[in-house]
Structures are given as structure tokens and as C-alpha cells.
C-alpha positions in Angstrom: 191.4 -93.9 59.2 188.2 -94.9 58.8 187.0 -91.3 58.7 189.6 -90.3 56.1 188.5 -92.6 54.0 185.0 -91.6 53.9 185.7 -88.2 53.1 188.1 -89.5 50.2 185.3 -91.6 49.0 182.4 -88.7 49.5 185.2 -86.4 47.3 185.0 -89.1 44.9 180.8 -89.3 44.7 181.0 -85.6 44.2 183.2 -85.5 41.8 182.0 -88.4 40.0 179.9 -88.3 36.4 177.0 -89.2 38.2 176.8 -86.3 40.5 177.4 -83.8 37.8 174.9 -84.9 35.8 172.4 -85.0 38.8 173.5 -81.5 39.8 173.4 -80.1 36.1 169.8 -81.3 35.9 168.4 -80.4 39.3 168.6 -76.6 38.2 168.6 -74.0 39.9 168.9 -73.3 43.6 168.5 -77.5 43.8 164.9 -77.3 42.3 164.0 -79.6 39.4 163.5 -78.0 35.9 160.1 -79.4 35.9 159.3 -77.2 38.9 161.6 -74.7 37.9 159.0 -74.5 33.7 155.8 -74.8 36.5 157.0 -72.0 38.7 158.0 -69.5 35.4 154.5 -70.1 34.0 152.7 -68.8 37.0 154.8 -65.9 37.0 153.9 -65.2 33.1 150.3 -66.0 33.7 150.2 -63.9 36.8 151.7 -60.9 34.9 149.5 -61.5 31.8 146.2 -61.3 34.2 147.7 -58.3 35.6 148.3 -56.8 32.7 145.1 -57.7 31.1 142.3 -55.3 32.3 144.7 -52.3 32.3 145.3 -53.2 28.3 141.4 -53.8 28.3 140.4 -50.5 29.8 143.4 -48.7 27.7 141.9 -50.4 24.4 138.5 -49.6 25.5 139.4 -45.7 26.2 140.9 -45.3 23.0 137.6 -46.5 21.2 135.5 -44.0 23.0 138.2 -41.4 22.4 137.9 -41.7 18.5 133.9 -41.9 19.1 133.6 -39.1 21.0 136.5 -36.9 18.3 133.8 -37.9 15.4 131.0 -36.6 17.1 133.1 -33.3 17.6 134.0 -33.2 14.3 130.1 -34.0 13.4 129.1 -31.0 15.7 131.7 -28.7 14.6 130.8 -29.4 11.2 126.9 -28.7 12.4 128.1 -25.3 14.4 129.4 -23.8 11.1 126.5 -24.8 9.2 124.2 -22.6 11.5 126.5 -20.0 11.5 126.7 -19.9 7.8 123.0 -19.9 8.0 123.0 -17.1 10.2 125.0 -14.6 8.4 123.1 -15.4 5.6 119.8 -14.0 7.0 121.3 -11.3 8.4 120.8 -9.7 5.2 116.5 -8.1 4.9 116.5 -9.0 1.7 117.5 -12.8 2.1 114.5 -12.4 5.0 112.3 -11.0 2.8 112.8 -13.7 0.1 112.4 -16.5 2.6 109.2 -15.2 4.0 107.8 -14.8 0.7 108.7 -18.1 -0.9 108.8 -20.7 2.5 106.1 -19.0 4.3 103.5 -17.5 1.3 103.7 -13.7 2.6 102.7 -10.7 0.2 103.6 -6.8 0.7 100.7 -4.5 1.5 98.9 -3.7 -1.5 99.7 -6.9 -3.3 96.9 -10.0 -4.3 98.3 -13.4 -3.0 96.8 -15.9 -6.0 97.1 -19.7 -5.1 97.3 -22.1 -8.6 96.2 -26.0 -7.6 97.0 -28.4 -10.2 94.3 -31.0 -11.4 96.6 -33.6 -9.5 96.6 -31.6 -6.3 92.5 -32.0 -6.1 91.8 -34.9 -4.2 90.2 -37.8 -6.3 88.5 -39.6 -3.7 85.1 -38.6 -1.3 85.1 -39.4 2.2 82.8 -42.3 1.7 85.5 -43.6 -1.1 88.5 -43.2 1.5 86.4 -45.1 4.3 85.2 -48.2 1.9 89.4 -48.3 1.3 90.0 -48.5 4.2 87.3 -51.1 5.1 88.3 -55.0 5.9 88.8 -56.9 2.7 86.0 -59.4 3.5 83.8 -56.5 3.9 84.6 -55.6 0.6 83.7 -59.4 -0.5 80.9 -59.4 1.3 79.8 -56.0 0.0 80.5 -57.5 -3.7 78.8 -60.7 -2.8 75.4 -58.8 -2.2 75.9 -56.9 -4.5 75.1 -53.5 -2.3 76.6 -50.4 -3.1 79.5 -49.9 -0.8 79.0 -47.3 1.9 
């Protein structure tokens, strides 16, 4: 009887307040919440660090990607320049023009003149430029003496 009667009072533990409470807090599977918070924030953590350098290299790609499509753009842009520039001296007279003006060429029979500007003459003599660029206590010293600079 004995035996009966501690199954009846096991039944009764287990069905007690006590043991529902104990049961309803233990969680999961019979492992603590506390454990149960510890174990979910390893699992986030070890899917944010695997996630993390794929999202870095992804981010990193895309930057490069928009880089590299303005210097397209940049040399696309340059491409239609020259090519501009090329059908435009396709033409002899454009040539012509070009030679004359940039590079100073005259047809046969004609006199080239060349018109310098009193401001085009340079102002100073070599011995002028060098005393300019002489030391500044040369130039005291020079004053001091009272020598004509060299």
C-alpha cells in the first residue's frame, strides 16, 4: 500500500501549483530562460558575424561599381569630344585655319610680319634678373656699401 500511496502523492506534486509554476518557468525542452535568452543571443550574433563581411564586400562593390560608371561616363563624354574634334578637321580649310592661326604658317608668296607690344619687351637685363634673384642680405649688404649691385 505503501507504494500506492507514493504514486498518489507523486500525482499530487505534479499536479500541484508549485510544479506548474516550476515547469512553466524552466522553458523549453527543461532549460532555464536565462539559458534559453544566452543561447538565442549567440545564435543572433553568430548570424550577424556571418552576415557581416558578405554585406561589407556587397556595400563595398556597389561603391566601386558607381566609381567605375562615372569614369565611363567621364570617358565616354571625352571619346565624343575627340571625335567631334576629328570631323571637324577633316575639313582643309578648318586645317588650314589652324595652321595659320595656332602654329604662325604663311602660303608661298606671302610676308609673315610679327607686331610685339611695348609690354611684350622684356624690362629687365640679365644682370637686373640675377641681383633679383640674389639673397636679401646680399642686397643689404650691397646697399650697406653702397656698391652698385652686380
Amino acid at each position: 500500500m505503501r507504494g500506492a500511496a507514493a504514486g498518489g502523492a507523486s500525482d499530487a506534486i505534479r499536479g500541484s501549483r508549485a510544479h506548474r509554476v516550476a515547469v512553466a518557468t524552466s522553458g523549453m525542452l527543461g532549460v532555464s530562460s536565462t539559458r534559453h535568452a544566452a543561447v538565442l543571443a549567440l545564435v543572433v550574433c553568430a548570424l550577424a558575424l556571418t552576415v557581416a563581411v558578405p554585406l561589407r564586400n556587397f556595400l563595398t562593390q556597389r561603391q566601386e561599381l558607381s566609381a567605375l560608371q562615372a569614369r565611363q561616363r567621364q570617358l565616354t563624354e571625352q571619346v565624343d569630344q575627340q571625335t567631334r574634334r576629328r570631323d571637324e578637321l577633316r575639313d582643309p580649310a578648318a586645317v588650314a585655319a589652324e595652321a595659320r592661326q595656332r602654329l604662325g604658317y604663311v602660303w608661298p608668296g606671302e610676308t609673315p610680319y610679327v607686331v610685339q607690344l611695348p609690354s611684350d619687351v622684356p624690362s629687365t637685363t640679365p644682370d637686373a634678373e640675377a641681383a633679383a634673384r640674389a639673397p636679401w642680405f646680399d642686397k643689404l649688404w650691397t646697399d650697406l656699401r653702397g656698391a652698385p649691385p652686380k
